[in-house]
C-alpha positions in Angstrom: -119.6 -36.9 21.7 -118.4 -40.6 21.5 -120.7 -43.2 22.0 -120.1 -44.8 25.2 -119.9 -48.6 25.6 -119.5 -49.9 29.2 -117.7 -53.5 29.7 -118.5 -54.4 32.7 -117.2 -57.7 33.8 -115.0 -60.2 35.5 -111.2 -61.2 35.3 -112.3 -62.0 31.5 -113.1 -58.4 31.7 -110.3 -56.9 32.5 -107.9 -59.2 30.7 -106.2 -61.4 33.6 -103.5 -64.0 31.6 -103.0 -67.3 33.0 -100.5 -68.6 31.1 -97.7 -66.1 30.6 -96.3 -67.7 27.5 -99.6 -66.7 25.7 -98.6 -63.2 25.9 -96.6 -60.3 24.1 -95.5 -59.2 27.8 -95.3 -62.1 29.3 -97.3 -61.1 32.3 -100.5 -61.6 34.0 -102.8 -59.2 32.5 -102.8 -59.4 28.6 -101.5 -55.6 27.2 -103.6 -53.0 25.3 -103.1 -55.0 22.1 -104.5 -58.4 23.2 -107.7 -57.5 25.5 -110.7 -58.1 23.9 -111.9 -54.6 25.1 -109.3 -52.7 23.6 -109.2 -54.8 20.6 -113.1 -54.0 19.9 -112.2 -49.5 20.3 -109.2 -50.4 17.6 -112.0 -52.3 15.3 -114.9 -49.7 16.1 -113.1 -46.7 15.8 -112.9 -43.0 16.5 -116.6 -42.5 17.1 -116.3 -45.0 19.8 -115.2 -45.0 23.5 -114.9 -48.4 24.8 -114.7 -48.6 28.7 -113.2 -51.3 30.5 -115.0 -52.1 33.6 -113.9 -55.5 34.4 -112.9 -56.9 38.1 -111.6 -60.1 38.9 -114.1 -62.3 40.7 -117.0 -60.1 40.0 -120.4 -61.9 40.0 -123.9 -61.0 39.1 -125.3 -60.0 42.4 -123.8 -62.5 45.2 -122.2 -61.0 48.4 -118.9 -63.0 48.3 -117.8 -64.2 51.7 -114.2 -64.5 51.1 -114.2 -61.6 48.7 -115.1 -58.2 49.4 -116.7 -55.6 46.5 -117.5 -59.0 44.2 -121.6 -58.3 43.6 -122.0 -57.0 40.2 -125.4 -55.5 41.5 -124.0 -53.6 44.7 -121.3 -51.4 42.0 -123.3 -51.1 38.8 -125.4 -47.9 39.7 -122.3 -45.9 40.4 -119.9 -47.2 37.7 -122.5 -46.8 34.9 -123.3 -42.8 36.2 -119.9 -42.4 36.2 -119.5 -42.4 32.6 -123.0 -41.4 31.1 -124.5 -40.7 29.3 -124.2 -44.8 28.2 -125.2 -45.8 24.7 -123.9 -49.6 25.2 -123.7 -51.5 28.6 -122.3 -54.9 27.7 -122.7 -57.4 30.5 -119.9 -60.2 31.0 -120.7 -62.2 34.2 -121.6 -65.9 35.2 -118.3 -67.9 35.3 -117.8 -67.0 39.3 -121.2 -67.5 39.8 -120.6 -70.7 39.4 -118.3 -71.2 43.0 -119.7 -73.5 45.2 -119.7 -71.6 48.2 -122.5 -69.6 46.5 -124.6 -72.7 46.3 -126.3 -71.2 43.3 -128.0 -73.3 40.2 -127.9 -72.3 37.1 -131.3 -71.0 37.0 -130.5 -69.0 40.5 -127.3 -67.3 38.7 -129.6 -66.1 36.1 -132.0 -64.4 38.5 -128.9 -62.8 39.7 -128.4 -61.5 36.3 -131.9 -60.5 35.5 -132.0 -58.5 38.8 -128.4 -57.0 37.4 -130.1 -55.9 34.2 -132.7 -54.4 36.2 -130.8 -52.4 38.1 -128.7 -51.2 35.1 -131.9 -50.4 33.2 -133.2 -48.1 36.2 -130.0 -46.2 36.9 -129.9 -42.8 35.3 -127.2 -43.1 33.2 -128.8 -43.2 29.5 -129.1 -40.0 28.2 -132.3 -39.2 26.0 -132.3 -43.1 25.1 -133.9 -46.2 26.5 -131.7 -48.7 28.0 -129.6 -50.8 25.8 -127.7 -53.6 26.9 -125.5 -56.8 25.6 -126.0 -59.9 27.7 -122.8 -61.8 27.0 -122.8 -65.7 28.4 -119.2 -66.8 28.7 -117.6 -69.8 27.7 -118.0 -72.7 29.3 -115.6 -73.7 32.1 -113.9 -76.4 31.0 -113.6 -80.2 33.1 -110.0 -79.9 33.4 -110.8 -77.0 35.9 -109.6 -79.2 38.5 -105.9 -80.2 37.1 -105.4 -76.6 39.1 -105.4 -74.7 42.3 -108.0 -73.0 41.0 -110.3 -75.7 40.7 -109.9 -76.3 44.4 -111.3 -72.3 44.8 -113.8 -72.7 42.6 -115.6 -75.7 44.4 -117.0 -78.7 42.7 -119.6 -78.3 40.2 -118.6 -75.5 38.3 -118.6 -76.4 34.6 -121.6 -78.4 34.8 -123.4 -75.3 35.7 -121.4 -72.9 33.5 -122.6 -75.4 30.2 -126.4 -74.4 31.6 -126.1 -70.7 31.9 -126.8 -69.9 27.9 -130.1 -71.4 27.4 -131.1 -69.4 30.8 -129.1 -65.9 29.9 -131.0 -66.4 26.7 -134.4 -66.6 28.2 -133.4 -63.0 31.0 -132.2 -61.4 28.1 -135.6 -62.0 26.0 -137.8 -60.9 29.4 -135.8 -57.8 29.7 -135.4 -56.5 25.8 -131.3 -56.9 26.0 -129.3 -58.1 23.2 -128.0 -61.5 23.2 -124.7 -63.3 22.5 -123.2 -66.9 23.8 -119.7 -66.9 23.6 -119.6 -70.6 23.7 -116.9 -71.6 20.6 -116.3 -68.2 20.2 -113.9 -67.0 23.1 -111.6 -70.1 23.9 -110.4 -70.5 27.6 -106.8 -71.9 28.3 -105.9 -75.3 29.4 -103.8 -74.3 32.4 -107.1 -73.0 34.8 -109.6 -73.9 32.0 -111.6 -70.5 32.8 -109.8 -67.6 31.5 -109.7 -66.6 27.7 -106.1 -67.2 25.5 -104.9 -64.5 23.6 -107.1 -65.9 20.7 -110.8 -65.9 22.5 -109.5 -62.3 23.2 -109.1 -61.8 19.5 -111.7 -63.6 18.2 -114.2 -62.3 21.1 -113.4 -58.9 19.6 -114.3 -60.1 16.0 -117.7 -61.3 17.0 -118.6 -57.7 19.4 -117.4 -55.7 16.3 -119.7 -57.0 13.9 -122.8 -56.8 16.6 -121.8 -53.7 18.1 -122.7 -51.3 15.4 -126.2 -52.9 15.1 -127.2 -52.0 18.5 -126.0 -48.4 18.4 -128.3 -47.4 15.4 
């Protein structure tokens, strides 16, 4: 059998495109040949199954009053059975954590992603292997957040707390024996919304996972 690597995730996840120029189709989801996800099975290979899980405005573990179905925490148990056994879970998750209708601090959003990791690591999902996750800390959101109508969704705050999530993620993923990465300077985010990654942080994203990747599947 493959080995399985779950992306679970947010619009980053699942490839949304805000600027349509930036991609081959034009659209608002980048294609099969731009998303990070899909980019990392091409540089992986055969022996790989890469599975996207990513949903836009997913968060760690916050009930979203606007937003139904948007706690990472409520959905992981189900999505990671669904495909076990699971060799990789790779966690994605902070930049809507960040809203201000959450009123969440960065050291709150990483509880929420500790307790996330928790969960994950007790679902029976991982075959004849101890849990193995990737906490992945996106990019920060960038100040010009607010040039757009998405700013005004997000609430005021956001990038402060999104340049504070690493060192915390860092710390969660040390307590719970989880891999680490910060995708700070790695995966670049547009200048349109200032929170979604261009075609390039998709590519380059992809680069970074497929060099880790291998070293955490033995």
């Amino acid at each position: 059998m493959k080995k399985h690597i779950v992306c679970y995730g947010d619009s980053n996840t699942h490839g949304a495109c805000k600027d349509p120029s930036d991609s081959a189709d034009h659209g608002s989801r980048f294609n099969e040949n731009e998303r990070w996800t899909c980019l990392l099975q091409k540089k992986l290979g055969d022996d790989f199954l890469v599975i996207e899980e990513g949903l836009s405005g997913r968060n760690c573990a916050f009930e979203d009053p606007i937003h139904e179905g948007m706690s990472g925490v409520a959905h992981i148990t189900p999505i990671l059975m669904s495909h076990e056994p699971v060799d990789l879970l790779i966690i994605m998750l902070g930049t809507n954590d960040t809203k201000a209708h959450f009123g969440a601090t960065p050291v709150n959003i990483a509880g929420a992603m500790e307790r996330l990791i928790r969960k994950a690591q007790s679902t029976l999902c991982w075959g004849d292997h101890a849990p193995n996750i990737l906490v992945i800390c996106p990019p920060h959101i960038l100040d010009g957040l607010y040039d757009d109508e998405a700013g005004l969704k997000m609430g005021p705050g956001c990038p402060e707390k999104s340049r504070e999530l690493a060192k915390y993620y860092r710390k969660v993923a040390e307590a719970t024996g989880c891999a680490f990465l910060d995708s700070e300077g790695i995966g670049e985010f547009n200048q349109i919304d200032c929170m979604h990654l261009t075609a390039k942080g998709h590519r380059c994203l992809a680069d970074a996972l497929a060099e880790m990747v291998p070293g955490l599947l033995g």
